[in-house]
DOMAR-549854 format. One record per atom (N, C-alpha, C): residue number from 1; x, y, z; chain; atom name. Coordinates in nm, 4 decimals, padded with zeros to 6 digits. Atoms other than C-alpha are relative to their C-alpha. Example, Ala and Ser with C-alpha at 12.3 -4.5 7.8 and 13.67 -1.06 7.14 Angstrom:
// residues 2
(1,(00.0890,-00.1190,00.0000),'A','N')
(1,(01.2300,-00.4500,00.7800),'A','CA')
(1,(00.0900,00.1200,00.0000),'A','C')
(2,(-00.0820,-00.1190,-00.0060),'A','N')
(2,(01.3670,-00.1060,00.7140),'A','CA')
(2,(-00.0770,00.1090,00.0730),'A','C')
//
This chain:
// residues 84
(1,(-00.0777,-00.1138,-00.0458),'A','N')
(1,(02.8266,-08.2844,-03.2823),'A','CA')
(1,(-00.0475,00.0474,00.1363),'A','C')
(2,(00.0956,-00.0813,-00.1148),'A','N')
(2,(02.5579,-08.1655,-02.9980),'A','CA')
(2,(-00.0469,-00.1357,00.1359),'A','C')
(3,(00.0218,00.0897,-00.0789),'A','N')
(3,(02.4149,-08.4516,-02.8714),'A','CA')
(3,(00.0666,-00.1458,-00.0106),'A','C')
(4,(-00.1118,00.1252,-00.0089),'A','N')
(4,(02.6831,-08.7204,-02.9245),'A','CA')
(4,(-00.0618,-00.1102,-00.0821),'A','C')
(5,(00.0528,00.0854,00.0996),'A','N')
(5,(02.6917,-09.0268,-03.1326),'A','CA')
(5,(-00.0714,-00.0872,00.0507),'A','C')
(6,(00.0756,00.1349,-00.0027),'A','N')
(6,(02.5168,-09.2452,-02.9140),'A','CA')
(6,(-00.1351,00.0928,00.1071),'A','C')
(7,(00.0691,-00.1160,-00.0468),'A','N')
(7,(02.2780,-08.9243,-02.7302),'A','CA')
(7,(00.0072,-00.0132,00.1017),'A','C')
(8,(00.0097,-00.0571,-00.1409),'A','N')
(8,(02.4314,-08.8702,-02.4121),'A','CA')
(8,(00.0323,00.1089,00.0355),'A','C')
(9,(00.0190,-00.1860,00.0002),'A','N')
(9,(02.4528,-08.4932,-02.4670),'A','CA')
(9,(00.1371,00.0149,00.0154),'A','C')
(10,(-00.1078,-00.0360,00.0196),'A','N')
(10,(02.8436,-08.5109,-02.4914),'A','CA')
(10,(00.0546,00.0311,-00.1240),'A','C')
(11,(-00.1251,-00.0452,00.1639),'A','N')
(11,(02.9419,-08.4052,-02.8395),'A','CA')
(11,(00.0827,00.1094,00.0578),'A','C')
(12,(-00.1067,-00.1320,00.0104),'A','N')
(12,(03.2140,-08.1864,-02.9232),'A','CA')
(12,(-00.0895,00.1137,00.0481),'A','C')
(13,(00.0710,-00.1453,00.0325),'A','N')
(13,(03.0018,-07.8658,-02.9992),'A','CA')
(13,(-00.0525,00.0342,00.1325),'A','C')
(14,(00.0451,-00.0196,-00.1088),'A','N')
(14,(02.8254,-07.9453,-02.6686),'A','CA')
(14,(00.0862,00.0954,00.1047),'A','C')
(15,(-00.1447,-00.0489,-00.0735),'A','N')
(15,(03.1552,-07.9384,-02.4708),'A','CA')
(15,(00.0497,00.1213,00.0003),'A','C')
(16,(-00.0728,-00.1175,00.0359),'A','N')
(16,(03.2768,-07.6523,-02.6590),'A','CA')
(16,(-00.1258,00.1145,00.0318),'A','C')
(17,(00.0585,-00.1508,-00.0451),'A','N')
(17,(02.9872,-07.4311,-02.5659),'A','CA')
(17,(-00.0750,00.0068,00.1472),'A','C')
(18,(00.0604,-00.0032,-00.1499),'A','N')
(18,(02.9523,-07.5966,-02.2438),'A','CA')
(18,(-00.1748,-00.0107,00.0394),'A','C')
(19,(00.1317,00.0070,-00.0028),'A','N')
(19,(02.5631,-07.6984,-02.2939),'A','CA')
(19,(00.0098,-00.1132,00.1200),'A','C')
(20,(00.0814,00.1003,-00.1025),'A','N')
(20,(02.4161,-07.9332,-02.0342),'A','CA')
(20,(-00.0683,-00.0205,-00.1040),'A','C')
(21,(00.1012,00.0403,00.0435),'A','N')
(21,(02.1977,-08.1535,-02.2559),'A','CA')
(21,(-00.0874,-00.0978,-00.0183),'A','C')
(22,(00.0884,00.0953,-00.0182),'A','N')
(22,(01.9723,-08.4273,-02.2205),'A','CA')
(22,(00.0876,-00.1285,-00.0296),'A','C')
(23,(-00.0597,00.1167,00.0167),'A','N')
(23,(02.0957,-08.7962,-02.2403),'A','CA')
(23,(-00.1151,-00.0830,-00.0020),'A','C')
(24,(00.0876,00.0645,00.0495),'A','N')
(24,(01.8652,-08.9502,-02.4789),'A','CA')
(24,(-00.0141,-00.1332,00.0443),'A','C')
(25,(-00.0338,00.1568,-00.0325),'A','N')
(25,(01.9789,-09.2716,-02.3335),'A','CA')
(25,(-00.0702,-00.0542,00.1356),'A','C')
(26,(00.0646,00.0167,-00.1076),'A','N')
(26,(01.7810,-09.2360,-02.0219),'A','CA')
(26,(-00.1396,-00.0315,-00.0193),'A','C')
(27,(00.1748,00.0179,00.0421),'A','N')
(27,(01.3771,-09.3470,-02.0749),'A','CA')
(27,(-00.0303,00.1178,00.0621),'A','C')
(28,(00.0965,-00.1075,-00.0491),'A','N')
(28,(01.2767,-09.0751,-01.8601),'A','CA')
(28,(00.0498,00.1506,-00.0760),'A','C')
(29,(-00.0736,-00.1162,00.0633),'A','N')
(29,(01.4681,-08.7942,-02.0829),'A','CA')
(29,(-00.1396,00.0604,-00.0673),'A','C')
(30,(00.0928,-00.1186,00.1223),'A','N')
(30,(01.1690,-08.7354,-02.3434),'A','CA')
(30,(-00.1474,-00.0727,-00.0026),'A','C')
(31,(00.1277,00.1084,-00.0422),'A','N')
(31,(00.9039,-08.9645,-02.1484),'A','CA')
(31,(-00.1245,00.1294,-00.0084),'A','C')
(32,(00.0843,-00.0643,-00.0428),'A','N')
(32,(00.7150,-08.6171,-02.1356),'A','CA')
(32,(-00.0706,00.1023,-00.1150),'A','C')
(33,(00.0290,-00.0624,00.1730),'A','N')
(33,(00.7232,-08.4924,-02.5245),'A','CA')
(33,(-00.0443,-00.1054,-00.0885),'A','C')
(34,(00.0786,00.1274,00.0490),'A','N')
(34,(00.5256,-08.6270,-02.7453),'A','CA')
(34,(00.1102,-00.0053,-00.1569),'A','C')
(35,(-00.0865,-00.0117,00.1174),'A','N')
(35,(00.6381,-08.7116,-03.1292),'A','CA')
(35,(00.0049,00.0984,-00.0418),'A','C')
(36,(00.0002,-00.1446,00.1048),'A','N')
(36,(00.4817,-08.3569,-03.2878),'A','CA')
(36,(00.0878,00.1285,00.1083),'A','C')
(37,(-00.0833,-00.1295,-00.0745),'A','N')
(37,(00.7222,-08.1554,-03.0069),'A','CA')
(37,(00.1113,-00.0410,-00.0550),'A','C')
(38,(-00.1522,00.0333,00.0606),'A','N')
(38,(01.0325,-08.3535,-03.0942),'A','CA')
(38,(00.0092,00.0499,-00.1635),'A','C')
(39,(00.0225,-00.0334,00.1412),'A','N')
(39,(00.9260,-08.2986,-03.4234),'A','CA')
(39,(00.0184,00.1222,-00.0411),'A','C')
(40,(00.0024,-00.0628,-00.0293),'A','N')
(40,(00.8910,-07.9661,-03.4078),'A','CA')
(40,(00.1233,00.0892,00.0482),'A','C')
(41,(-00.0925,00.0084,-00.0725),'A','N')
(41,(01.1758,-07.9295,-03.2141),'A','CA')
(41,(00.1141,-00.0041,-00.0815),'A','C')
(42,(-00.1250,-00.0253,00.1297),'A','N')
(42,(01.3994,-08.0626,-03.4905),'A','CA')
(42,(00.0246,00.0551,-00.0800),'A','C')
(43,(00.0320,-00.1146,00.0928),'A','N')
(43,(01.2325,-07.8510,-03.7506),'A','CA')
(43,(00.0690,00.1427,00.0201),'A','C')
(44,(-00.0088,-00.1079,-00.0061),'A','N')
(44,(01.2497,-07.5465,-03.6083),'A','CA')
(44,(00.0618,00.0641,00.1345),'A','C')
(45,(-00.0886,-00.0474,-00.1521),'A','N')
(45,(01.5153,-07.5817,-03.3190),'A','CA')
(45,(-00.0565,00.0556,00.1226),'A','C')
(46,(00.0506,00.0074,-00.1056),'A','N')
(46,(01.5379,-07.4743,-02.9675),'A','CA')
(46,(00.0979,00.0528,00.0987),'A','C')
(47,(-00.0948,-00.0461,-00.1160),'A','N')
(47,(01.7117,-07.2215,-02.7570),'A','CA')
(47,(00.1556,00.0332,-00.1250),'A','C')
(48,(-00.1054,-00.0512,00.0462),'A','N')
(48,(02.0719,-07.2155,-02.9017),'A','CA')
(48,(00.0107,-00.1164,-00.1133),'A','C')
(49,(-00.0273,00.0996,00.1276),'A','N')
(49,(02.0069,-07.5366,-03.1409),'A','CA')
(49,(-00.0981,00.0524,-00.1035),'A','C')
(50,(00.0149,-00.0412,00.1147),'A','N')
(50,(01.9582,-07.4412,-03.4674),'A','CA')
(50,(-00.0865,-00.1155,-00.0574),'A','C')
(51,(00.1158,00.1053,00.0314),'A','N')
(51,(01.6245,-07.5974,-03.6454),'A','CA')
(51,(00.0419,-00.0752,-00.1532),'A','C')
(52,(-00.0728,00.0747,00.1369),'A','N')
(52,(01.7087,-07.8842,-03.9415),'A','CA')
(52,(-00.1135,00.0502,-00.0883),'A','C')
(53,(00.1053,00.0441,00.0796),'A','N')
(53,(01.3892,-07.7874,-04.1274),'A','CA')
(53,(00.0280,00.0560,-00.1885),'A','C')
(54,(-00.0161,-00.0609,00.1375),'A','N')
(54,(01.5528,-07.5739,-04.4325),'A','CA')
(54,(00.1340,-00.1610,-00.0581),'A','C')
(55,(-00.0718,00.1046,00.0711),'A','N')
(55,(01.7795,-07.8967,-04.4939),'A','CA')
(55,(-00.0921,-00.1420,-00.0124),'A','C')
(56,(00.0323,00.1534,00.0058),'A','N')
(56,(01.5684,-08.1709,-04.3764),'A','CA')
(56,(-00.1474,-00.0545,-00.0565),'A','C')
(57,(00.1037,00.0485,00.0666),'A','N')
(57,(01.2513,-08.3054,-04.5437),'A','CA')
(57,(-00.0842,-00.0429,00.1001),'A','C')
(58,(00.0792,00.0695,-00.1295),'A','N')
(58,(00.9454,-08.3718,-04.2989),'A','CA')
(58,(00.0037,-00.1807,-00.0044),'A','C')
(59,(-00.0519,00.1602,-00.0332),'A','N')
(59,(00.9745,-08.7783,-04.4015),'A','CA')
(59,(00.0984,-00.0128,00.0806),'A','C')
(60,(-00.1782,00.0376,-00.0938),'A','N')
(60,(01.3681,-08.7452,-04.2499),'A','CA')
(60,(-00.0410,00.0472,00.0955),'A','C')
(61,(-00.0119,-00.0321,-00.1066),'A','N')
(61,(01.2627,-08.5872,-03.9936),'A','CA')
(61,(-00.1128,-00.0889,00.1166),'A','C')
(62,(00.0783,00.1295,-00.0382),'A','N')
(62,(00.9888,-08.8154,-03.8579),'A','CA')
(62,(00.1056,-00.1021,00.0590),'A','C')
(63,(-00.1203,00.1391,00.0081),'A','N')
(63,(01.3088,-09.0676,-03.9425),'A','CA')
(63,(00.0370,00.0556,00.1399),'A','C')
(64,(-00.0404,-00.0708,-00.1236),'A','N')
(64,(01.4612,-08.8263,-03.6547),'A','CA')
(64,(-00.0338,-00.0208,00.1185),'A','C')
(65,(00.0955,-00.0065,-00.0856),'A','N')
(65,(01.2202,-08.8652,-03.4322),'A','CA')
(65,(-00.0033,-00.1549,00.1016),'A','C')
(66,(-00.0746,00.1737,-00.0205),'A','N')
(66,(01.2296,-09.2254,-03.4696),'A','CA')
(66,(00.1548,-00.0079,00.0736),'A','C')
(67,(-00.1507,00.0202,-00.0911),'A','N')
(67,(01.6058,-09.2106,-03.3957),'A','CA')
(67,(00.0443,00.0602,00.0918),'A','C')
(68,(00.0036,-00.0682,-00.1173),'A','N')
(68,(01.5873,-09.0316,-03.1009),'A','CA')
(68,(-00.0413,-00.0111,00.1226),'A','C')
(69,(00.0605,00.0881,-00.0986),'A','N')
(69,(01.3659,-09.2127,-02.9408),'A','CA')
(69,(00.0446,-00.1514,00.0281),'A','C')
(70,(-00.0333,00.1540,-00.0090),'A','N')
(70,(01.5388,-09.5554,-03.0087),'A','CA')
(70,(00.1664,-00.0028,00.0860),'A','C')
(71,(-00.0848,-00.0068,-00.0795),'A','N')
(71,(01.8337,-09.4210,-02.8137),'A','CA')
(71,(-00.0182,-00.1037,00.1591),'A','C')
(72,(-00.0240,00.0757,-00.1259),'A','N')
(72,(01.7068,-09.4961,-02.5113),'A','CA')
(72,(00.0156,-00.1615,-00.0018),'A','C')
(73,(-00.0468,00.1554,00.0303),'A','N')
(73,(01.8481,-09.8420,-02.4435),'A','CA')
(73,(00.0052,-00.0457,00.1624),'A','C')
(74,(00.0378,00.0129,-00.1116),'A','N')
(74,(01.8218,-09.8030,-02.0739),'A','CA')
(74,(-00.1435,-00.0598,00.1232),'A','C')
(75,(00.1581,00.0313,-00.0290),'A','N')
(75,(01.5237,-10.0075,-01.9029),'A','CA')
(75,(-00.0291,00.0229,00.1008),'A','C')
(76,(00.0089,-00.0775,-00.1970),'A','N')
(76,(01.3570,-09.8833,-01.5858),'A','CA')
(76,(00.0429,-00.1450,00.0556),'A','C')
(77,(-00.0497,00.1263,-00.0944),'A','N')
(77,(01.4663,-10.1072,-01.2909),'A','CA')
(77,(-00.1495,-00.0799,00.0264),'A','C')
(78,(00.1345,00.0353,-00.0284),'A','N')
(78,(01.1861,-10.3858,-01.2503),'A','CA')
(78,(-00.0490,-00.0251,00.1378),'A','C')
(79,(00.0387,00.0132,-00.0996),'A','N')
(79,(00.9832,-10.3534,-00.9837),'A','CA')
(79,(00.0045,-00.1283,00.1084),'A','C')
(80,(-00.0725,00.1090,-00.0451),'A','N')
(80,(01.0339,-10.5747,-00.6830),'A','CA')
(80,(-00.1747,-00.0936,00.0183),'A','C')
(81,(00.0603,00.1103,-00.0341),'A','N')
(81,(00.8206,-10.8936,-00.6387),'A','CA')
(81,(-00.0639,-00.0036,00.0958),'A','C')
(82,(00.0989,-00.0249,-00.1076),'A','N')
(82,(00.5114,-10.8906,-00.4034),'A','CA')
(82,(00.0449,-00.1277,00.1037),'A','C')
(83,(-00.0411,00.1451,-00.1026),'A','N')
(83,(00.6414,-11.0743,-00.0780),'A','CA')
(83,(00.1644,00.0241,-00.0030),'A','C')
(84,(-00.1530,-00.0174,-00.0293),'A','N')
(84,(01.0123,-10.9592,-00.1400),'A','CA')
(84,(-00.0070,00.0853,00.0789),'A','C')
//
């Protein structure tokens, strides 16, 4: 709904309340949080997102964590070749 089905911060809900939000799909998006912030984060929300922790079980949310991070699918550009 928030951060879209594949996490480039376009869901509906986003749209509809007009958030700017991260695009998990980038490596450098959450290169700077570790797992226990995301974690954290999902638990007990953040700003205007509402925290999963009264539905979600700390195992699922771990799972979360995991799937949040496996978004990114984007690889940095590889550096150029010594002598190019």
């Amino acid at each position: 709904m928030c951060h879209g089905a594949d996490g480039s911060g376009d869901g509906d809900l986003a749209a509809d309340m007009k958030l700017k939000l991260l695009d998990f799909r980038e490596p450098d998006a959450l290169k700077n949080m570790t797992d226990g912030e995301l974690y954290w984060i999902i638990e007990k929300g953040k700003g205007q997102m509402t925290g999963e922790g009264d539905r979600v079980k700390p195992p699922e949310i771990w799972g979360l964590v995991d799937y949040v991070r496996s978004m990114s699918t984007k690889k940095p550009a590889a550096a150029p070749k010594a002598g190019s």
